[in-house]
N, C-alpha and C positions, 0 to 999 in steps of 0.2 A: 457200854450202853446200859442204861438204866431200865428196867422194868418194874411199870406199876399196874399194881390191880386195883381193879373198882375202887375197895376202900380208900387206898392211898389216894385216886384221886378228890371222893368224895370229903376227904377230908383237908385238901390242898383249897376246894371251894371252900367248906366252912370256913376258911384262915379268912380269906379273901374275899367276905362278903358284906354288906352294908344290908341292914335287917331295918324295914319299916314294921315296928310289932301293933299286934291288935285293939284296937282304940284310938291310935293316930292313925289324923288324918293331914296330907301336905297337898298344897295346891302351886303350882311354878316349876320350874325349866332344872331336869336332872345331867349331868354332864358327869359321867362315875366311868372308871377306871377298872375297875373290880367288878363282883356278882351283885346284883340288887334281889333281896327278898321281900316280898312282901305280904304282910299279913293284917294289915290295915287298909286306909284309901289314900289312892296317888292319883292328882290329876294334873294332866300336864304333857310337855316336853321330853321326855328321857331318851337320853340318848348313851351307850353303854357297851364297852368293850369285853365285858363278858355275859354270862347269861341272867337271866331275867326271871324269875320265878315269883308265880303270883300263888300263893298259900291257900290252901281250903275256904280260909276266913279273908282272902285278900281282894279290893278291887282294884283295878288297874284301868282310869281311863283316860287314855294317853295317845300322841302319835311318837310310836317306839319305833327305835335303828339302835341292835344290836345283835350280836354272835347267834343266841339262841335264846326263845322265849321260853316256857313252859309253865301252863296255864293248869291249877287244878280249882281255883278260884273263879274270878271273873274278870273278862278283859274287855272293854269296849273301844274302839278307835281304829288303827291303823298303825299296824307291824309291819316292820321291815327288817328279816332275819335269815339268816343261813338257814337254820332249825325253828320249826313253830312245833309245839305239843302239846296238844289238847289232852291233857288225861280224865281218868275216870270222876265225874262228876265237873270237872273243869267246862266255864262256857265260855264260849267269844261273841262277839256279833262288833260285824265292820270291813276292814278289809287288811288281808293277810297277802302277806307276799314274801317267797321263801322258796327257796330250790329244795325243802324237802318239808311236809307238812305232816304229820302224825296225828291222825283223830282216834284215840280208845274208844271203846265200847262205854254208854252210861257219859259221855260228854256232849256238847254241843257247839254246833256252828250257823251262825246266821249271817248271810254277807258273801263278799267276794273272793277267792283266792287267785292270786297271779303267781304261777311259778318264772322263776327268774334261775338263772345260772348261781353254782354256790360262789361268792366271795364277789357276785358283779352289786355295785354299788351304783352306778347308774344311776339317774332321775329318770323317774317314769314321764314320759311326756304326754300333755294334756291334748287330747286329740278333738273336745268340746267345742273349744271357743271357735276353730278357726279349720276348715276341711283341708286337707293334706294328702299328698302323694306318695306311695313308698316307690323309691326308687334305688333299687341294689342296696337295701338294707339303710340308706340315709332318709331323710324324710323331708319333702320339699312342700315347705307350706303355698298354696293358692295363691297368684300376684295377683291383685285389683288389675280389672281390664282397662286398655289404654283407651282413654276416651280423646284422643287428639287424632285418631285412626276412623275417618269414616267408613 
């Protein structure tokens, strides 16, 4: 059985990561395998099997599903992660959803947070358009009344 520390891991990330550096900018649909850094502007899609770090000088405005976020930049949209982390000087505003959320001291949040179960993937369902019943945990949307029934 192998043991690793910190460094060893931090430095398994740096192998394994796709860096957007400072000046670029991308606009369209991310689909990454690896760690995404960014230190530029991303707007878009991303969707991401490992973590997500948005850089001092980074903005991120996206609807994101990945491992874990970690925001020391700027993030606008809608996350969907195991891990979200706000650190120090890091802002979000939108809606966060994550079975553990980490806000530092000197960050900020503006918006929604839904905690969910770690690793549940689930579609959040839209309860707006249409009134609905919970029933034993399933959810049974409103039938149109029978108008053949005087």
């Amino acid at each position: 059985m192998a043991i690793f520390d910190k460094s060893e891991k931090q430095a398994d990330y740096a192998s394994n990561v796709t860096t957007i550096a400072a000046g670029t900018s991308i606009v369209g649909k991310i689909d990454i395998e690896c760690g995404l850094h960014i230190d530029g502007e991303l707007e878009g899609e991303v969707n991401s099997k490992g973590i997500v770090k948005v850089g001092q000088t980074g903005l991120l405005k996206s609807t994101l599903k990945a491992e874990k976020l970690v925001v020391t930049g700027r993030f606008i949209g809608t996350a969907d992660c195991d891990q979200i982390e706000l650190t120090s000087g890091g802002e979000a505003e939108g809606k966060l959803i994550s079975a553990g959320l980490t806000i530092d001291a000197n960050s900020s949040f503006q918006g929604e947070s839904i905690r969910r179960k770690q690793g549940d993937t689930t579609k959040l369902l839209d309860f707006s358009a249409e009134p609905a019943v919970r029933s034993g945990g399933a959810v049974v949307k409103d039938k149109p009344a029978d108008k053949t029934t005087p």
